[in-house]
C-alpha positions in Angstrom: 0.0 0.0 0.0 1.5 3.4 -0.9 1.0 6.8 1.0 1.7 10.0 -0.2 4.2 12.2 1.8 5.1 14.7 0.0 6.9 14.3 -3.5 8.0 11.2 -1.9 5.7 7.9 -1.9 6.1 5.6 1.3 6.0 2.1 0.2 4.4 0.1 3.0 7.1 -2.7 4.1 5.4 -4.6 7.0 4.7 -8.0 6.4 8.0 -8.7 3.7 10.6 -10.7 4.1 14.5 -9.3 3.5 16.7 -12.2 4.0 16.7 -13.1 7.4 14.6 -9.8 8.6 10.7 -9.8 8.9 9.6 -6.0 8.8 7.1 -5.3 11.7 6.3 -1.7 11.6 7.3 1.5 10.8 9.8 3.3 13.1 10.8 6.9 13.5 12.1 8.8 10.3 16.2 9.5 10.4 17.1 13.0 11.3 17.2 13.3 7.9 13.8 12.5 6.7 14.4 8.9 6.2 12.0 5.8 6.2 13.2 3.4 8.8 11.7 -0.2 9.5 11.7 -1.9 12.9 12.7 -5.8 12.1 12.8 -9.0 13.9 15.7 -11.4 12.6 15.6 -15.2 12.3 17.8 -15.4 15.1 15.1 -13.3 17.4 16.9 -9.9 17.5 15.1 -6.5 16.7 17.2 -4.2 14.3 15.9 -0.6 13.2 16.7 -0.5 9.2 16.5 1.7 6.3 13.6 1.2 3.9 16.2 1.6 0.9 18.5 -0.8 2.4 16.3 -3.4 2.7 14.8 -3.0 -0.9 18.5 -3.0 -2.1 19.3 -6.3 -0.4 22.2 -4.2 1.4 21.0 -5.7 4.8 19.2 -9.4 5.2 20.3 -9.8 9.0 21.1 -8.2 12.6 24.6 -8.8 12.1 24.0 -12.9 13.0 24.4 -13.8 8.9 28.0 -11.9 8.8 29.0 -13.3 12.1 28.5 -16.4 10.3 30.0 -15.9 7.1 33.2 -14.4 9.1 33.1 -17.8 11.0 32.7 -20.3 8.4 35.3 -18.4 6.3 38.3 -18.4 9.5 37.1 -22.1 9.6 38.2 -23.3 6.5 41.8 -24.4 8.0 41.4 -23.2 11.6 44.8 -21.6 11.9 43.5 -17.9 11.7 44.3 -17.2 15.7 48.0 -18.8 15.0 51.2 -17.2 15.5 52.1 -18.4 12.4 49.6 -17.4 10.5 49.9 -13.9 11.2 53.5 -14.2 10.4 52.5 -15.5 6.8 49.8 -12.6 6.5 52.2 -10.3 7.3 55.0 -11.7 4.9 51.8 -11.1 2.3 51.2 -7.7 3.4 55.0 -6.5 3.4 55.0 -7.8 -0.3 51.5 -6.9 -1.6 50.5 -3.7 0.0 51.8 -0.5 -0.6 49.8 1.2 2.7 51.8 -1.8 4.7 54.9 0.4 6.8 57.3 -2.1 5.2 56.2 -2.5 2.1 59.1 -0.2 0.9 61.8 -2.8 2.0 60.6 -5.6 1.2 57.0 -5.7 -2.2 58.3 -2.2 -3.6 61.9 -3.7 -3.8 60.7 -6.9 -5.8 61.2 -9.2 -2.5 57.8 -11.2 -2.9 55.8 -13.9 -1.1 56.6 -17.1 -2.8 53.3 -19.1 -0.7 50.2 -18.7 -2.2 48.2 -20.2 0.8 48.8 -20.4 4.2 48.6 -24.1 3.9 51.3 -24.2 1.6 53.6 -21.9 3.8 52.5 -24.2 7.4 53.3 -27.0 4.8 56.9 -26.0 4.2 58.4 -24.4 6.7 55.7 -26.1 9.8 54.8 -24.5 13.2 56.6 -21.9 14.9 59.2 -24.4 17.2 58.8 -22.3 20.0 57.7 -18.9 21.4 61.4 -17.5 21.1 61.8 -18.3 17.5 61.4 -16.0 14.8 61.1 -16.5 10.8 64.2 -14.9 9.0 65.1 -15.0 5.5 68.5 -16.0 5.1 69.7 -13.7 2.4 67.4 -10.3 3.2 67.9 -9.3 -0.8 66.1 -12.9 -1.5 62.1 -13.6 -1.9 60.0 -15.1 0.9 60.6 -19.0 0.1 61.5 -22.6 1.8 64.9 -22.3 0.7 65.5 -18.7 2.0 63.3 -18.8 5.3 64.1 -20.6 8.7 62.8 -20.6 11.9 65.5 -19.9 14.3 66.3 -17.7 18.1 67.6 -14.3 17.0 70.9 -15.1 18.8 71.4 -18.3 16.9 70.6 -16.8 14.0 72.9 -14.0 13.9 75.7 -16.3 15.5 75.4 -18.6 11.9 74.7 -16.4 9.6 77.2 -13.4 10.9 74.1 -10.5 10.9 74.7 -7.9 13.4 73.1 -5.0 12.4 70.0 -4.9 14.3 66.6 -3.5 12.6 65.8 -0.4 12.5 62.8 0.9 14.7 59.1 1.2 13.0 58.9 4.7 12.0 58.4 6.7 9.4 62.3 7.0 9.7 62.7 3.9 9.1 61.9 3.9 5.4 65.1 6.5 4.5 67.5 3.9 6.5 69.2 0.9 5.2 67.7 -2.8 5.1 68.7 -4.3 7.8 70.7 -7.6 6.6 68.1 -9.8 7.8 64.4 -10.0 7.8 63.2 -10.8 11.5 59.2 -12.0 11.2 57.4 -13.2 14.2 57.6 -11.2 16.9 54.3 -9.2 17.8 55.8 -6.1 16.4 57.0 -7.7 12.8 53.5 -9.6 12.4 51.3 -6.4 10.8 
């Protein structure tokens, strides 16, 4: 059923169905003159919504349906919550994205991320053998690959390999100084 208001015609929503939403009954306009619904959701919550984003399909839930997307997509190898997986996303984002702080040293150089997947980097180079060690590449000028990475302590690590110079602090500083000679992942600061 329609209603004039103005230039504008109200369409009359209660009753439909939008996804998961059931409209109920007309709520208060926005500050801005906006038709708003009250909803009830599948999952028994009450959301206010926009008329137009309901008849645009822009929302079909609460929030429940993207909470359960989001879950169902972190659950497809359960390591999301790893150490080491946020050491393989950030390999990805230092090599990828030019908004990453150390994307400079490492993607804008040519270094790049030779695992596709996390699977395939847990596959190669296996879990993080304990909280002290960290994933270095073994020549810093060299991509992100099984041959090139290790898991090692820093101090056994710059003992063999003969790397001294330590890496520079994360500021915007730090993108005029010299790479360091190795590539230190896995500490909470190096993971983003």
């Amino acid at each position: 059923m329609d209603q004039k208001q103005g230039r504008n015609t109200l369409i009359d929503l209660t009753g439909q169905v939008f996804g998961r939403l059931t409209v109920i009954e007309r709520a208060a306009n926005s500050r801005h003159g906006q038709a708003r619904w009250l909803c009830r959701c599948q999952c028994g919550k009450s959301k206010v919504v926009f008329g137009t984003n309901l008849r645009r399909g822009r929302i079909q839930s609460c929030r429940c349906l993207q909470h359960e997307r989001a879950r169902d997509t972190s659950a497809v190898h359960g390591y999301c919550g790893t150490t080491e997986f946020h050491v393989w996303r950030g390999i990805v984002r230092r090599c990828t994205d030019p908004k990453s702080i150390d994307y400079d040293t490492h993607g804008g150089i040519g270094i790049r991320c030779l695992w596709d997947d996390y699977q395939a980097f847990l596959d190669d180079m296996g879990e993080r053998p304990s909280p002290q060690h960290r994933l270095f590449r073994v020549d810093c000028d060299g991509h992100f690959e099984p041959s090139n990475c290790v898991w090692m302590i820093p101090k056994e690590f710059f003992q063999q390999y003969g790397h001294t110079r330590k890496m520079p602090s994360r500021t915007k500083a730090r993108r005029t100084q010299p790479r360091s000679s190795a590539a230190v992942l896995g500490s909470p600061a190096a993971a983003g």
